[in-house]
C-alpha positions as CSV (number, residue, x, y, z in Angstrom):
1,X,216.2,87.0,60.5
2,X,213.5,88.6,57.7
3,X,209.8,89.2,58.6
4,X,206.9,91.5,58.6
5,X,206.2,94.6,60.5
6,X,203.8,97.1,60.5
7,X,201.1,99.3,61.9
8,X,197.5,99.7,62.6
9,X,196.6,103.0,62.8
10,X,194.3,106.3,62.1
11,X,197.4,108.8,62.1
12,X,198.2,110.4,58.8
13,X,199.3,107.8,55.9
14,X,202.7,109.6,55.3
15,X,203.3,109.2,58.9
16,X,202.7,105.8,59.0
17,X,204.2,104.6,55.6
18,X,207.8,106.3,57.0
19,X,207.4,104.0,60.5
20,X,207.0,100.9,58.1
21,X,209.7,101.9,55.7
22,X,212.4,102.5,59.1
23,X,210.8,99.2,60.4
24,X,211.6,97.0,57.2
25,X,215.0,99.0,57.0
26,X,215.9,97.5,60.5
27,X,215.7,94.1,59.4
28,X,217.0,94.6,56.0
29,X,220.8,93.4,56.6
30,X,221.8,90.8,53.6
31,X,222.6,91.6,50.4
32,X,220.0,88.4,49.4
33,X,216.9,89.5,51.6
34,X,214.5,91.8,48.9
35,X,211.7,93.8,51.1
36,X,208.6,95.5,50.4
37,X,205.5,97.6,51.8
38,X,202.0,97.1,51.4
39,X,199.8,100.1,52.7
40,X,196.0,99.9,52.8
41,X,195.2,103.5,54.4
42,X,191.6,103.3,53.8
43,X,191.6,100.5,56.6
44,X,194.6,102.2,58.2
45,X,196.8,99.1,57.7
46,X,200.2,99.6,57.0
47,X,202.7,96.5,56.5
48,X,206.6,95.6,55.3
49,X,208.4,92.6,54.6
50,X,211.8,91.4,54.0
51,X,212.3,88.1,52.8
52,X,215.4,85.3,51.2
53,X,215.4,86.0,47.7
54,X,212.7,83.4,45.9
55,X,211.9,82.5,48.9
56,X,207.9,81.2,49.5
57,X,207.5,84.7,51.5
58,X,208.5,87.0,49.0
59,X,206.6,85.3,46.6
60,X,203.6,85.5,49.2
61,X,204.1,89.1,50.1
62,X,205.5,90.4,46.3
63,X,202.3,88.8,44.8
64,X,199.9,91.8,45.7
65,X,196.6,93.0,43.4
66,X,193.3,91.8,44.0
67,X,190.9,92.4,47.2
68,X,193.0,90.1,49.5
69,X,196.8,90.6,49.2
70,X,199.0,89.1,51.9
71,X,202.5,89.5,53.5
72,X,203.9,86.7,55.5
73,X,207.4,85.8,57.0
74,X,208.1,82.4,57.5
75,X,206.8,79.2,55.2
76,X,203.9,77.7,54.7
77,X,203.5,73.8,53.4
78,X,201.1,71.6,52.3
79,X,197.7,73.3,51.2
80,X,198.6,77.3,51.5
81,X,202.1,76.3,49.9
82,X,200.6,75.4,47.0
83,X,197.4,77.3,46.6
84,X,198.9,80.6,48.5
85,X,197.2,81.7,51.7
86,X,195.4,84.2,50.0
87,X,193.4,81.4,47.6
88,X,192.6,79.7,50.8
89,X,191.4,82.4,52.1
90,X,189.2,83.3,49.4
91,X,187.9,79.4,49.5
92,X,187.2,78.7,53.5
93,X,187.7,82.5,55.4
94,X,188.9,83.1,58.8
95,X,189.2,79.3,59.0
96,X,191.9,79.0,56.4
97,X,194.4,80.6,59.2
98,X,193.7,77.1,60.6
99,X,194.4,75.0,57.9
100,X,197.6,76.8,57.7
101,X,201.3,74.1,58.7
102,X,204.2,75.0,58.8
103,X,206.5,78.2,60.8
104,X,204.7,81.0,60.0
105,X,203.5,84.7,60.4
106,X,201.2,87.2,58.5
107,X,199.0,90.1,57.8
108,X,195.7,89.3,55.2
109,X,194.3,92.5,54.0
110,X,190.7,92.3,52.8
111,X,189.7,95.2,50.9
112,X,186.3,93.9,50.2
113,X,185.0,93.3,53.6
114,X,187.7,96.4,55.1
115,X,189.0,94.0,57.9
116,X,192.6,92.6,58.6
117,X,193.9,89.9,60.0
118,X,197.1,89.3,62.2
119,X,198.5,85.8,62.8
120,X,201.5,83.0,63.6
121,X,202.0,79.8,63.6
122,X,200.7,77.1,66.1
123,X,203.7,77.0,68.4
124,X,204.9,80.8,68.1
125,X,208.2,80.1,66.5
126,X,207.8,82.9,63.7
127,X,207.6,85.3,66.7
128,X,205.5,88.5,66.4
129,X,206.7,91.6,68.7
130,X,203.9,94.1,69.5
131,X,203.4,97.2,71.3
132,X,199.7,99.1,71.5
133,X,200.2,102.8,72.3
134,X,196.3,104.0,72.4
135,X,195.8,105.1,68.8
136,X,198.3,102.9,67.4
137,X,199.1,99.1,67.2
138,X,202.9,98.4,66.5
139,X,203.9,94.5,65.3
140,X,206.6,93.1,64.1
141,X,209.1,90.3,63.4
142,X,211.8,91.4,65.1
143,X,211.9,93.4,68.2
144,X,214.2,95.8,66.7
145,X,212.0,97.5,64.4
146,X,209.9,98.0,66.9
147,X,213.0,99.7,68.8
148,X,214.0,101.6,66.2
149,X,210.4,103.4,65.6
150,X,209.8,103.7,69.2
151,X,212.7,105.2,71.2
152,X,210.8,105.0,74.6
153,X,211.0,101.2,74.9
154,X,214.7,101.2,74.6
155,X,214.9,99.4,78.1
156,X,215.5,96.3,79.6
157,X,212.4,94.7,81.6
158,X,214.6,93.9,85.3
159,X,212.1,90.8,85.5
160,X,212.7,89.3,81.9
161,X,216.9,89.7,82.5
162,X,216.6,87.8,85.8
163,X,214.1,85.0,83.6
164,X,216.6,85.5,80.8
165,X,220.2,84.8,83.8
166,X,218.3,82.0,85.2
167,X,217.3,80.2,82.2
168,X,218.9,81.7,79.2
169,X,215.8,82.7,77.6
170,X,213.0,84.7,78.6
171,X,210.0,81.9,79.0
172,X,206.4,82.5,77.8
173,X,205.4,85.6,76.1
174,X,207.6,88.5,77.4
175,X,210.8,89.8,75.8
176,X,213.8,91.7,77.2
177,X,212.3,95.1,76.1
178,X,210.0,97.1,78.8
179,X,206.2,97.7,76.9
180,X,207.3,94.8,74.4
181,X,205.3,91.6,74.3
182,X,205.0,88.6,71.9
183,X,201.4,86.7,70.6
184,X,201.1,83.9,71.8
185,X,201.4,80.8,69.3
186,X,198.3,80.3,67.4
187,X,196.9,83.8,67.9
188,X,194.7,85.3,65.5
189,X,193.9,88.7,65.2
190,X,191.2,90.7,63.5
191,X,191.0,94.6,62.7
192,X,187.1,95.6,62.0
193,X,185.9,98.7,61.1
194,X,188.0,100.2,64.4
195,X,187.3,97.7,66.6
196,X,190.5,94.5,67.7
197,X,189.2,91.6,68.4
198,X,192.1,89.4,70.0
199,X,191.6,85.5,69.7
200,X,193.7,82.7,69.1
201,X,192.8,79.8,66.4
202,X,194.5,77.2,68.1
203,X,195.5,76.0,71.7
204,X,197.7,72.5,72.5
205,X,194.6,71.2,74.8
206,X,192.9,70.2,71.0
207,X,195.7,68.0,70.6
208,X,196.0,66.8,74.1
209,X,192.8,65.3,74.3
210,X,193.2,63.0,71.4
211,X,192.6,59.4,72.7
212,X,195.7,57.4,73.3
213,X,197.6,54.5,71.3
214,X,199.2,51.5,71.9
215,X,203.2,51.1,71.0
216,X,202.2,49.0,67.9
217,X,199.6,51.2,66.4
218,X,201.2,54.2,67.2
219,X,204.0,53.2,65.3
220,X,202.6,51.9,62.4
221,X,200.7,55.1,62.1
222,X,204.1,57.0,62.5
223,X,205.7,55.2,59.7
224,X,202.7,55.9,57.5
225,X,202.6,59.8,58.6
226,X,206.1,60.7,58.6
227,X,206.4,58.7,55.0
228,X,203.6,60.7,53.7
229,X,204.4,64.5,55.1
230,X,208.0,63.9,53.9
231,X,207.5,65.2,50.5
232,X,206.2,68.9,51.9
233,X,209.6,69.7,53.0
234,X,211.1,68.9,49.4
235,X,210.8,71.0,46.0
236,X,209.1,73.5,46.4
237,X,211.1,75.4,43.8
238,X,214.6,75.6,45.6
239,X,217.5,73.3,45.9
240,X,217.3,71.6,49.1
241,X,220.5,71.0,51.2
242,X,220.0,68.9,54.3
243,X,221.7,69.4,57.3
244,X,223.2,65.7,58.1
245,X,224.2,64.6,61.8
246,X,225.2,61.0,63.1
247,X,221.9,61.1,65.2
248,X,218.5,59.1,64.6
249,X,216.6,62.1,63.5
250,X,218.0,63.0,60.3
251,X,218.6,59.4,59.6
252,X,214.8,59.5,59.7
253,X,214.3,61.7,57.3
254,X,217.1,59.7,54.8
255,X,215.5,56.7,55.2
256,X,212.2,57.9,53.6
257,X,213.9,60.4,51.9
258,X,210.6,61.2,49.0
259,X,211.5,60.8,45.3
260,X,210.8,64.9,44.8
261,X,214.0,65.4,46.5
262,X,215.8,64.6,43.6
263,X,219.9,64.3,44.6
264,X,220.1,67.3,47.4
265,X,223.5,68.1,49.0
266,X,224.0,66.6,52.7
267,X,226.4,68.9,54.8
268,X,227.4,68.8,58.4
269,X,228.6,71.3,60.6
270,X,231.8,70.6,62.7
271,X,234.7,72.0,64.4
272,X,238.5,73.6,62.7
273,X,240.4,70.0,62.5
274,X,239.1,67.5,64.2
275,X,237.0,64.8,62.6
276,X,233.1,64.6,64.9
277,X,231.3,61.5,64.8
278,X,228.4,63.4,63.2
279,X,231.1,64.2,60.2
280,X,232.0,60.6,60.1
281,X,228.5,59.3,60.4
282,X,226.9,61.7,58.3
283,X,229.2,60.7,55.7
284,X,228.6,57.2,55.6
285,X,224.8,58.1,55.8
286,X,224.8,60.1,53.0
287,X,227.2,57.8,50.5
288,X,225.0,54.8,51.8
289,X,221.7,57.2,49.7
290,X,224.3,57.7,46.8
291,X,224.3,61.3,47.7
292,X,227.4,63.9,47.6
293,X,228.2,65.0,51.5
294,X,230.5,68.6,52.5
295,X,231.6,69.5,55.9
296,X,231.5,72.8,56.7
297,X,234.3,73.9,59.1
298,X,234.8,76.8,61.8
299,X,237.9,77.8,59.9
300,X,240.4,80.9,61.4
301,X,238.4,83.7,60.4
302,X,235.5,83.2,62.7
303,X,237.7,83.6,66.0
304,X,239.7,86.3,64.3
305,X,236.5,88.2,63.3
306,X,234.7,87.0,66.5
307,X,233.4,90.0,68.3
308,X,231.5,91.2,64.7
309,X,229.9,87.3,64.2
310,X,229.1,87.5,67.6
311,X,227.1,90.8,67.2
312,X,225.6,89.8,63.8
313,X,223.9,87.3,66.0
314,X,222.7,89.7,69.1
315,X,221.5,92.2,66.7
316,X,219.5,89.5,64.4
317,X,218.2,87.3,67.1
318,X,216.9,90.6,69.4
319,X,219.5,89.0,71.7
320,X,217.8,85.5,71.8
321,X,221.5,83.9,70.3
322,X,224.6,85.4,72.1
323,X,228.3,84.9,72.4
324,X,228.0,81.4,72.4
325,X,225.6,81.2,69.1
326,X,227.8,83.0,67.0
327,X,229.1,80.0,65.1
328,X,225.4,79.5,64.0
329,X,225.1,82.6,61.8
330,X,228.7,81.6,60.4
331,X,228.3,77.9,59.5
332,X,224.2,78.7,58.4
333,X,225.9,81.3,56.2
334,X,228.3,78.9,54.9
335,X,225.0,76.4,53.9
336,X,223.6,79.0,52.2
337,X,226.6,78.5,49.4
338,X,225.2,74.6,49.0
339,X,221.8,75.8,49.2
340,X,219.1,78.5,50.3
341,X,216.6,76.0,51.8
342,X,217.9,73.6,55.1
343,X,216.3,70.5,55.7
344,X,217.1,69.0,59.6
345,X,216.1,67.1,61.8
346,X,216.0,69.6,64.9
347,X,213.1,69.2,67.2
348,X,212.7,65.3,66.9
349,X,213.9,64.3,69.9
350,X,211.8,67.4,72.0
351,X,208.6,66.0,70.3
352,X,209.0,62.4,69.7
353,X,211.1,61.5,72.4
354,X,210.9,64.3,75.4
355,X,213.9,65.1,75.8
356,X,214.9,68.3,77.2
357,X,217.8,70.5,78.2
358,X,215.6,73.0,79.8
359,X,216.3,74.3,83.3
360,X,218.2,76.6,85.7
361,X,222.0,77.2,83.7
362,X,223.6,78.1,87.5
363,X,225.4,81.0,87.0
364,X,227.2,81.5,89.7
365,X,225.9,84.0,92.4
366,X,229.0,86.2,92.6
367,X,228.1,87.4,88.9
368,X,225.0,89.4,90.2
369,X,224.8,92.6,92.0
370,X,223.6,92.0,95.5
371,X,220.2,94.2,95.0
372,X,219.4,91.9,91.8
373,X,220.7,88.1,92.8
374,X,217.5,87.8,94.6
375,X,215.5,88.3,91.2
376,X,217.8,86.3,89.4
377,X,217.0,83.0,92.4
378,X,213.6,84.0,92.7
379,X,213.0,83.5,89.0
380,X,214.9,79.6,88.8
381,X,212.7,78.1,91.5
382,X,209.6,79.0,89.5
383,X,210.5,77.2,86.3
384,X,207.1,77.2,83.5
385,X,205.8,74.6,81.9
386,X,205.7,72.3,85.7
387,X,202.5,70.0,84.9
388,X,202.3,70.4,81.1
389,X,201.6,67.7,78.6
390,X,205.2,66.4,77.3
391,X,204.6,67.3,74.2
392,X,203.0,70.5,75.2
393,X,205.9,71.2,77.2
394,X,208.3,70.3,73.8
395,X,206.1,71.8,70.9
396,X,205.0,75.1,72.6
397,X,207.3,75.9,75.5
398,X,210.9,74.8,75.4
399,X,211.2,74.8,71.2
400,X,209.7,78.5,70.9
401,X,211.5,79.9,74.0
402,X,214.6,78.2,74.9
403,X,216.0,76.9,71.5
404,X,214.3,79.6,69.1
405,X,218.1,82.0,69.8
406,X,220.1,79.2,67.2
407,X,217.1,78.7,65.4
408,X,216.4,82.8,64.6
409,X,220.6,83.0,63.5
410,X,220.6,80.3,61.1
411,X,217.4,81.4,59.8
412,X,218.7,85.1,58.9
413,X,221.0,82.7,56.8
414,X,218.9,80.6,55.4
415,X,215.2,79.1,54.9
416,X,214.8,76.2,57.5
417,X,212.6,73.3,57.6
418,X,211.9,70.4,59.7
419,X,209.3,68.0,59.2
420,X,209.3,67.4,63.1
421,X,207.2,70.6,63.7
422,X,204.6,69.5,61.2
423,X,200.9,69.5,62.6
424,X,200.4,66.1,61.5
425,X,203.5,64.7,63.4
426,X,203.3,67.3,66.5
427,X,199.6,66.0,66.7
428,X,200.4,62.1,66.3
429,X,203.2,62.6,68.9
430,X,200.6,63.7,71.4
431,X,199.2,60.1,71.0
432,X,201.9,57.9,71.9
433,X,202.1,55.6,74.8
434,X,204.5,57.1,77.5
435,X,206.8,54.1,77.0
436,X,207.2,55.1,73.3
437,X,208.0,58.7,74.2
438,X,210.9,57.8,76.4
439,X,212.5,55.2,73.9
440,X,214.3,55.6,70.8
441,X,212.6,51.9,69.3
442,X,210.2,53.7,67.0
443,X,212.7,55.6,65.2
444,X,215.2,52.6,64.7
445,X,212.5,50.3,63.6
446,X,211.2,53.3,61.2
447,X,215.0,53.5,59.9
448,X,215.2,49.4,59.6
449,X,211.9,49.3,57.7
450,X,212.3,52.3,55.5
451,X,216.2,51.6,54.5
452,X,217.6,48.6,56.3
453,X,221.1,49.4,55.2
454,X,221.0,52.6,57.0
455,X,219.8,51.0,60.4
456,X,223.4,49.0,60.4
457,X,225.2,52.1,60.9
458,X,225.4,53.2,64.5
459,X,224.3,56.7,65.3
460,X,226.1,59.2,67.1
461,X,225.1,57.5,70.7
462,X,225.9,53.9,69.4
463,X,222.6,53.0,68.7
464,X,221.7,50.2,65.4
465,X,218.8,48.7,64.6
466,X,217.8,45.5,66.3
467,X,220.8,45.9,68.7
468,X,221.4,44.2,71.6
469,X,224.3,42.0,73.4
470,X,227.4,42.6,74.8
471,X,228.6,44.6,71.6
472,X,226.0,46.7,71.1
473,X,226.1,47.8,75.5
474,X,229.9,48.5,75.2
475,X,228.9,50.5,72.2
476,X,226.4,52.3,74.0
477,X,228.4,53.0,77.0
478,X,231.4,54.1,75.3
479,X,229.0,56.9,73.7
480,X,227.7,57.9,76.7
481,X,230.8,58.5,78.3
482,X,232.5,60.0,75.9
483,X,229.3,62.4,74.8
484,X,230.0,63.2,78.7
485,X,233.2,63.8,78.6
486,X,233.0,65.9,75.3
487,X,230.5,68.3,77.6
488,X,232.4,68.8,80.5
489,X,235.5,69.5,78.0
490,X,233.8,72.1,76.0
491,X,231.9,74.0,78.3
492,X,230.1,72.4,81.5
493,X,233.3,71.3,84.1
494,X,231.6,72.4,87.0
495,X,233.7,75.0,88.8
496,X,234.7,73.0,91.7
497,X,236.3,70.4,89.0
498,X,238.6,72.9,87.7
499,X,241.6,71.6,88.6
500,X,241.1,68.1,87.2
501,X,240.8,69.9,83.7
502,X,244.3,69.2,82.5
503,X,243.8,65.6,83.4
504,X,240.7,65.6,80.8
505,X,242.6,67.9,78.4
506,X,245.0,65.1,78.1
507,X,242.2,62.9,76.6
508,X,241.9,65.1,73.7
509,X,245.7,63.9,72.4
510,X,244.5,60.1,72.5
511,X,241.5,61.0,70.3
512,X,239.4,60.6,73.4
513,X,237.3,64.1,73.6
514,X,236.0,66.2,70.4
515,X,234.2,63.2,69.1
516,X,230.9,65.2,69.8
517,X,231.3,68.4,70.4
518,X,233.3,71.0,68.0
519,X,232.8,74.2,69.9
520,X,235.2,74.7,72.4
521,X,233.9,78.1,73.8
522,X,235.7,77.5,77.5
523,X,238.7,77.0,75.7
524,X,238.3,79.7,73.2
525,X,237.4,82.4,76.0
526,X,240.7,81.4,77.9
527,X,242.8,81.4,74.6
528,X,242.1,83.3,71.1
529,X,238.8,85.1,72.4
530,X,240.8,86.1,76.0
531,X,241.5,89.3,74.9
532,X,238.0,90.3,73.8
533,X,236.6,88.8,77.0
534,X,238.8,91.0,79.3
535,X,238.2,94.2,77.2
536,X,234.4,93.7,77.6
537,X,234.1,92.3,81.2
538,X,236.0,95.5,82.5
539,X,234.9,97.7,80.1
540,X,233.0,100.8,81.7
541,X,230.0,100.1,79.5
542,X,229.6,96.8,80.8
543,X,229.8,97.8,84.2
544,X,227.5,100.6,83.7
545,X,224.4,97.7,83.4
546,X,222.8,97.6,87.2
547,X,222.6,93.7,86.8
548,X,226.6,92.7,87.9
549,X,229.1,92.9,90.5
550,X,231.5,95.2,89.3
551,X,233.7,94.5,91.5
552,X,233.9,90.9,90.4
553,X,233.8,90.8,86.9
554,X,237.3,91.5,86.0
555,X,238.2,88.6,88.5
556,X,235.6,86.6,86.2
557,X,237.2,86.8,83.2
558,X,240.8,86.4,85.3
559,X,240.0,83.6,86.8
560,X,238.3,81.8,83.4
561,X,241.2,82.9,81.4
562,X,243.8,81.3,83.9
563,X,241.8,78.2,84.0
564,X,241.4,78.6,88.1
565,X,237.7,78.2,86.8
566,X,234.8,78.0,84.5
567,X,233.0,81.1,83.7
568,X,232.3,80.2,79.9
569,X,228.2,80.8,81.3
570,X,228.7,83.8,83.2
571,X,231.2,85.3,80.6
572,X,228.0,84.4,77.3
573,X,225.6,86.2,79.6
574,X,227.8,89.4,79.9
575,X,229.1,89.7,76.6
576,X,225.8,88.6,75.0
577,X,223.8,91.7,77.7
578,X,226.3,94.2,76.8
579,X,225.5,93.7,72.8
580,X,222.1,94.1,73.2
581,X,222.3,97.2,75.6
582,X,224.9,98.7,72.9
583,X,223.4,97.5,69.5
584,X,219.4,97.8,70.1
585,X,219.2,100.0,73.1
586,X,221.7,103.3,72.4
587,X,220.6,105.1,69.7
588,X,223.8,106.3,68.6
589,X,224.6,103.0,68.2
590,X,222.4,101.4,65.7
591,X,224.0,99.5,62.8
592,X,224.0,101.1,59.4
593,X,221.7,99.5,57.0
């Protein structure tokens, strides 16, 4: 995905204006991202940035001149997105980083009073790498340009791979790479006259000890927030598309759908053939608003052309989105046709509702060499986040560390925006009552309010507005199971169940299964992918990485292809570790610009 990099430093300007050019270059892989450089040597400040074409950071960080100048990755709204960080800064100081919403991360330069300051957004999600190395101070977007200046961290951390095998991410603010480490969210920076001050602007406990609502305040102060933030995520300059599913949280968003939208394009994601209940939802949704709706398909060429989708998406998510992500960078890219800007509703249910698929993934112990499957247990019975806040846990744990893979290869694609991670929702959500946090009531009765005729159409898990009898607990269970049943289809039949898998596969011809899910990865690594599965499991490359079995991964990606069992976890955590040790680590290996 685009961002800033840079360095603070004393060393010679030419020395340090050719490490930001080769940092910028690393990031610099669409033919639609435009980059620049903005050097201050006086204050030894040297920055780049790559950027979506028009996009609100390349008119931030193209806009130079003055005594302030800024470059920034990411989008600002509200306030800064219409003023420009830079004339907020000028109006309120240091404490305009804190007036800043929105995903975001920058570098301010102020001539005037020869100081700089570093900074991200409140949750972390516009990530910043760094590295200090005594006389120098390395940042950047993506951990890659910090790779490709710095050929001595071109090393995996042991600790963060067993983090990253137990959970799938790496949790809190390490990274896979050895002497690479990421701000924490809210951070704030300043470089004085020589001296770093490290700080941070923001921390959840602000929000956390906001006093509590009852149900019926809370949600009448929900209603009036979410109409009233709505329009940020609209105009703005660029066609909107929004990202449509059968589920309550975009409905959300189309029942108060602002009049500054004007008629954007609704698309929805799904599978090669088969018709998803978010397609047929999504449809009805969007005719119901008198608005056109597309579905974009994984058509043929994404298997056949797998293996390079699928290291587009290592090598622009620093490994974050794998094997089983590639189908983000492919549909996102396929968006970006409609539009360059992607409104969703991701992140509704983490913050509003608590719900979370963060926790241990299982792989199964047989994958591990036996000096590392100790690391690999040790590091899944100490999950983070044990004791936090729910929303804490939501807004500024799972979002930035587990789901920010997807979120980083749709964003090299194009510009994403949910109003769910606004500071004004994030901070109302911390105020609900626990019983509104586990129900969905709030968002129905928003939907019924807002636009009643959308509240009669069930969402994906069966749900209406003012539902209740018989009907509407058939409905309800009838999602459930199925939603089930589309899981353990697609990817999680536990290994134990493999041989009733046939007897499920047999649902699929009564229209039973694929009415949720539309990536059938287990499938695809036993059929069209098999091939590229076997030739990377027993490749010598792979087997060269001290983390695996070697003697057991060629029976791995035997026994998935046969169908004796289900490896589809064990096989994304091999294929997606062997991309990042061959595209960011080897230096021979580094993708052309």
């Amino acid at each position: 995905m685009p961002g800033i990099a840079g360095i603070v430093s004393r060393r010679p300007a030419a020395e340090c204006e050719r490490v930001v050019v080769a940092m910028t270059g690393s990031m610099m892989r669409e033919p639609f991202y435009r980059s620049g450089t903005s050097c201050v040597p006086e204050l030894g400040v040297y920055a780049g940035w790559v950027a979506h074409d028009g996009s609100y950071a390349a008119r931030q960080s193209a806009g130079g001149g003055g005594d302030v100048t800024v470059v920034v990755s990411g989008e600002c709204v509200g306030d800064a997105g219409e003023v420009g960080i830079a004339g907020l800064y000028a109006e309120t100081g240091d404490r305009a980083i804190s007036q800043l919403n929105g995903l975001f991360s920058g570098v301010l330069v102020d001539r005037r009073q020869k100081r700089a300051l570093l900074f991200n957004d409140r949750y972390g999600i516009e990530r910043i790498y760094v590295h200090e190395a005594g006389d120098a101070f390395y940042f950047a977007s993506e951990a890659k340009a910090l790779l490709r200046v710095l050929p001595e961290l071109r090393a995996l951390d042991d600790g963060s791979v067993a983090q990253f095998l137990a959970f799938g991410c790496t949790p809190g603010w390490r990274t896979l790479f050895r002497g690479i480490s990421l701000l924490e969210g809210g951070s704030l920076w300043v470089f004085d006259n020589g001296a770093t001050r490290k700080g941070r602007y923001f921390v959840p406990s602000e929000w956390e000890s906001q006093p509590g609502m009852d149900a019926e305040a809370f949600e009448t102060e929900f209603q009036h927030t979410f109409s009233k933030i709505l329009p940020r995520y609209f105009g703005a300059g660029s066609p909107v598309g929004i990202s449509l599913t059968g589920g309550l949280d975009t409905r959300m968003i189309m029942a108060c759908l602002p009049r500054s939208a004007g008629r954007p394009v609704c698309y929805t994601f799904s599978g090669q053939t088969d018709r998803t209940l978010d397609e047929l939802l999504a449809g009805r949704v969007a005719a119901t608003c008198g608005l056109e709706h597309r579905t974009l398909r994984i058509g043929g060429d994404f298997l056949s052309d797998y293996a390079r989708y699928a290291d587009r998406t290592v090598y622009a998510t620093d490994g974050c989105s794998g094997a089983t992500g590639a189908h983000e960078l492919y549909l996102n890219a396929q968006a970006r046709q409609l539009s360059p800007v992607r409104v969703t509703g991701n992140f509704g249910s983490e913050v509003l509702r608590s719900m979370s698929t963060f926790k241990p993934i299982g792989l199964s112990p047989a994958l591990f060499h036996e000096a590392f499957a100790p690391d690999v247990t040790s590091a899944a019975s100490r999950p983070p986040g044990v004791g936090d806040h729910p929303v804490t846990f939501s807004a500024f744990r799972e979002i930035p560390w587990s789901l920010f893979g997807n979120l980083a290869a749709g964003r090299s694609q194009v510009t994403f925006r949910t109003p769910y991670l606004d500071n004004d929702i994030v901070a109302l959500a911390f105020r609900a009552p626990t019983l509104s946090r586990r129900s969905p009531d709030a968002a129905l009765r928003l939907i019924g309010t807002r636009h009643p005729a959308l509240g009669s159409i069930p969402t994906d898990r069966g749900l209406v507005t003012g539902g209740h009898g018989l009907a509407h607990l058939l409905r309800r269970l009838w999602s459930d199971v199925t939603f089930k049943l589309d899981y353990l289809h697609t990817e999680g039949l536990p290994r134990s169940l493999s041989a009733a898998d046939p007897l499920i596969a047999c649902l699929s011809k009564v229209g039973v299964l694929g009415l949720h899910k539309y990536l059938p990865f287990r499938h695809w690594f036993r059929q069209e992918l098999a091939g590229h599965v076997r030739d990377v499991l027993t490749d010598p490359a792979t087997l060269r990485l001290p983390y695996w079995n070697r003697d057991r991964l060629g029976s791995i990606a035997t026994d998935h292809i046969s169908g004796r069992r289900n490896y589809v976890r064990e096989i994304n955590a091999v294929l997606t570790l062997e991309a990042v040790d061959r595209l960011l680590l080897r230096a021979s290996a580094w993708p052309a610009r």
